[in-house]
N, C-alpha and C positions, 0 to 999 in steps of 0.2 A: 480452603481459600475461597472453593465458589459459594454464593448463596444457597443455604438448604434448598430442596425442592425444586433444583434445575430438573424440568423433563428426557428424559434420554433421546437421542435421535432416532426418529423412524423414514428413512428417505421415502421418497413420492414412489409407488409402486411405477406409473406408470412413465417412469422417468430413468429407467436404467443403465448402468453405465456413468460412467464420468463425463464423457463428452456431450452427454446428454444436459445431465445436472448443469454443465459450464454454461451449455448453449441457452439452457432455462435460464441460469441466474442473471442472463444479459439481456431477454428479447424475453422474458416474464413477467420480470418485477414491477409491481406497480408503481406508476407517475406521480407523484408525491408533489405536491404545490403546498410550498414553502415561503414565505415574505424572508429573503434573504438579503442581506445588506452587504455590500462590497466596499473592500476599505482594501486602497493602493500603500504599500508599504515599499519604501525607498532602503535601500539595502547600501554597506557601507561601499560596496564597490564599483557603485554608478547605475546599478539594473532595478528592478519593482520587484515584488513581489505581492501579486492580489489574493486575497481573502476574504471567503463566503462566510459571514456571519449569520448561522440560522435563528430558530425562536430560543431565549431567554427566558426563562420561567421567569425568575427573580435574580433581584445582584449579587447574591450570595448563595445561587445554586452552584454548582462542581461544572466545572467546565472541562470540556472532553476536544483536542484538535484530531482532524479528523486527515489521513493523507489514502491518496490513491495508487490505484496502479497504473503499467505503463500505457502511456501514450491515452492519460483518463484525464480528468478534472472534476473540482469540487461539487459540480452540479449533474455529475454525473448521475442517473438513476439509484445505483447501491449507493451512493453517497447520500443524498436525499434523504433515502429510506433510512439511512441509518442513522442522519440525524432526527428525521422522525419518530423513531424510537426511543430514542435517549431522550427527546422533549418530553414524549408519556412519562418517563421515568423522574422528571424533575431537573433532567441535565441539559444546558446549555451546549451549544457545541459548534465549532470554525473549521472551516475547509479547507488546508492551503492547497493553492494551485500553484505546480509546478512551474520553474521558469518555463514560457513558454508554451504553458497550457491551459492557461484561461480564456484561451480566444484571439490575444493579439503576440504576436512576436517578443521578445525579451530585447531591452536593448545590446546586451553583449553578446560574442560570438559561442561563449559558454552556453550549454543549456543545465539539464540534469539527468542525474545516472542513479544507479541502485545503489551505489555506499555514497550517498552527496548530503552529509549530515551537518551542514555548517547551515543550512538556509532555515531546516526544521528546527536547529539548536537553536538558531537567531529568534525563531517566532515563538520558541518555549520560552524562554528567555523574557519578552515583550511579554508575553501575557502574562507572567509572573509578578511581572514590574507593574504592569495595569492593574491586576486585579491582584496584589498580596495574599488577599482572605480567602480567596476562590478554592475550595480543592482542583488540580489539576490533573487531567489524566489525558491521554494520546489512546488511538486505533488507528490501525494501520492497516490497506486492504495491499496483497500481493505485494510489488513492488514498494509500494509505501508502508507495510509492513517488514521489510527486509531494512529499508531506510532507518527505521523506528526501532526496531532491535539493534542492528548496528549503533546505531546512535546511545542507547543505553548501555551497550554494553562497552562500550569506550571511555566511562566513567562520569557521568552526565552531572554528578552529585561535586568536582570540582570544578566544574563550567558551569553552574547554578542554574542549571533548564533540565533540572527534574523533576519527576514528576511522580505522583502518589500512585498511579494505577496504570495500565499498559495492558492491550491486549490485541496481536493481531491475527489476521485468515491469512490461507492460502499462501503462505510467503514461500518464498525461491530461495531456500537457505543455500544452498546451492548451485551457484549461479552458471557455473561449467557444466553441471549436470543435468542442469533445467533446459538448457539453449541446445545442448546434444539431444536430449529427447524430444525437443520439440522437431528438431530439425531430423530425426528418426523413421518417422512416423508419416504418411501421405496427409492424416487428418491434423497431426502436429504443425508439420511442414503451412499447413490451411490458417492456423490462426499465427505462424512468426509471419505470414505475408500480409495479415492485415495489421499489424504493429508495422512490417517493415516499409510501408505503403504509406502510413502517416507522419515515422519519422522521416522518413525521404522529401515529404513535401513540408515540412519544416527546414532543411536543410534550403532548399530551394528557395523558402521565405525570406531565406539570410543569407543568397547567393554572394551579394557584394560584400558584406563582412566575412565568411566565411571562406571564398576564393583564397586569402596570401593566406591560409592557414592550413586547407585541406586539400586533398587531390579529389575532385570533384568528381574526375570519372571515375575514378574508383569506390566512391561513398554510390553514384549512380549504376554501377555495372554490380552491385551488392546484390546476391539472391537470395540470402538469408541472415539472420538477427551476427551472427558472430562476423560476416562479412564485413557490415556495418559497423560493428563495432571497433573491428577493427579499422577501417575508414575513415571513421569520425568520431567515437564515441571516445576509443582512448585517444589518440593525440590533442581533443578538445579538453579534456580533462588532465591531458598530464600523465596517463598511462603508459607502460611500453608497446601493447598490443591487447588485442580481447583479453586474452589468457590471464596477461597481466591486472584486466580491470576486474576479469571475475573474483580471481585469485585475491584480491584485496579487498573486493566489496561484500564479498558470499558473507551474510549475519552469523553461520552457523559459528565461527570462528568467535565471535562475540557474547556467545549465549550464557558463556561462564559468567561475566562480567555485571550480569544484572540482578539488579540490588531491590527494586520494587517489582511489587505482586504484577504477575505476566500471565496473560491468561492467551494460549496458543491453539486455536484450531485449522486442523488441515484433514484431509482424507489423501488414503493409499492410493486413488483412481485418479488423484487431479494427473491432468494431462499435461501440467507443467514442469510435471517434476517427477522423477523416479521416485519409487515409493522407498529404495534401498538409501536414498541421498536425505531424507528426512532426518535430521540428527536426534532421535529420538535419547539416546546416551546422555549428551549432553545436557539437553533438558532436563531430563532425571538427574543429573548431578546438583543443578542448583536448585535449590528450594523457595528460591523465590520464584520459580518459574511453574503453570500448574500446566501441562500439555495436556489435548485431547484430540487423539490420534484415530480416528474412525477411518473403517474400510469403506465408505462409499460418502461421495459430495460433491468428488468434480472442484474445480477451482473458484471461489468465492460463487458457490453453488450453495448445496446443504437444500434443498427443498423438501420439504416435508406434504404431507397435506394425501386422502387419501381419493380425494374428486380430481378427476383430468381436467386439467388446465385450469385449475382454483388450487394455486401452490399456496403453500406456507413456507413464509423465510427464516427459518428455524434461528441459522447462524445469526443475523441480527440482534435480536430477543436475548441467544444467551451471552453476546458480548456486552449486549448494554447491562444486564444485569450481574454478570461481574464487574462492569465500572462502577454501577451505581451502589453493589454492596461495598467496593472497597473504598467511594468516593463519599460514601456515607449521605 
């Protein structure tokens, strides 16, 4: 399924460990200057949704949308670079940004969550209908790659926003077991507080909608990601409780269900997720899906490169070149 002659991964010697790789692939990667075009998209239930449109080769090059993870956006660093990639390759490629996460507030008291596949289907959907001829394909980083499976595997082929090619990192198939380990661990506990630090002040953005909905002290008395969630993330959504949201949103549960070529990389050290919680079974059961399951990368990490502090972003390189071979 992948293009002959992918190179095999060799991590950055001098980068060991997963916490490492994580911490590189954030405060590493290079700043990528992009002429990116923003296009506001009005959504059937009164809110926006904005979208980074990067460079375009041509009108008939494969068009790749592009989603993030939590508490990210489309102009985020690995964003960028990843649509700079895909431009080498010949591939167009769009960013959605999350309700909420383009920089201004969302108008409803809704935001978005890890199984929230109605705004991604809506925008596959739309680029379908724009561009008929275009091959289509999705990458999904963490969070937005859990969105992105989920959503395929829910049967995307009779809601007509599928798509030819799929491949995401670092996803949290797992979403009980991802939120336990981080909350495990002193340096875990380190990055759910800087997630639970940004969504708290989104809340806060949307104190006076928010108020007849939620118990406030309690979304603010929140010390960790499953607190919150339970606070605000499931009664905003219609949940019963965290448990409830993970229990229904975790992609693992979906992974039968996908019908075009999936191209899945993760490492056994990401600090997001147990390495026992990766469903590696599953994947092997369906053959449209090609997993590559490496013991060292860290979470949307994968650094390669064998000079200190001149990475190479390995994972990049081979996700665009699985889209671009299956997007032709």
């Amino acid at each position: 399924m992948t293009a002959p002659g992918a190179p095999p991964y060799h991590p950055a010697w001098w980068l060991p460990g997963g916490h490492l790789q994580t911490l590189g692939g954030k405060y590493m990667r290079p700043r990528v200057e992009l002429p990116l075009r923003r296009e506001r998209w009005d959504t059937p239930d009164g809110d926006f949704l904005d979208l980074d449109f990067g460079p375009d080769p041509d009108e008939g090059a494969p068009l790749v949308l592009l989603l993030h993870g939590l508490e990210g956006f489309a102009r985020r660093p690995y964003m960028l670079h990843a649509m700079g990639v895909l431009a080498s390759r010949g591939i167009a490629s769009v960013g959605l940004n999350f309700r909420g996460c383009s920089g201004e507030p969302n108008r409803l008291a809704r935001m978005y969550h890890s199984g929230d596949t109605k705004d991604t289907g809506l925008v596959l959907r739309a680029l379908r209908e724009r561009w008929p001829r275009r091959p289509l394909g999705a990458l999904g980083f963490s969070l937005g790659g859990n969105v992105l499976l989920k959503l395929l595997g829910e049967g995307s082929d009779a809601d007509g926003h599928s798509v030819e090619a799929a491949a995401a990192i670092s996803v949290p198939y797992d979403l009980s077991a991802g939120v336990a380990y981080l909350e495990g661990s002193p340096v875990g506990r380190f990055y759910a507080r800087y997630f639970l630090t940004s969504l708290t002040e989104k809340v806060k953005a949307k104190e006076k909608i928010l108020a007849p909905l939620l118990d406030l002290e309690a979304v603010y008395a929140s010390r960790n990601l499953s607190q919150f969630d339970d606070a605000a993330t499931a009664p905003l959504h219609g949940f019963e409780d965290a448990q409830d949201y993970y229990r229904q949103s975790s992609s693992s549960q979906f992974l039968e269900g996908i019908r075009v070529p999936t191209f899945l990389v993760h490492a056994r050290d990401d600090p997001f997720l147990p390495s026992r919680a990766i469903p590696v079974d599953f994947m092997r059961r369906n053959p449209a899906i090609e997993p590559l399951i490496l013991d060292r990368g860290g979470h949307v990490g994968f650094l390669a490169g064998p000079v200190p502090g001149r990475p190479r972003f390995w994972a990049e390189d081979r996700l665009a070149e699985f889209l671009a071979y299956h997007l032709g």
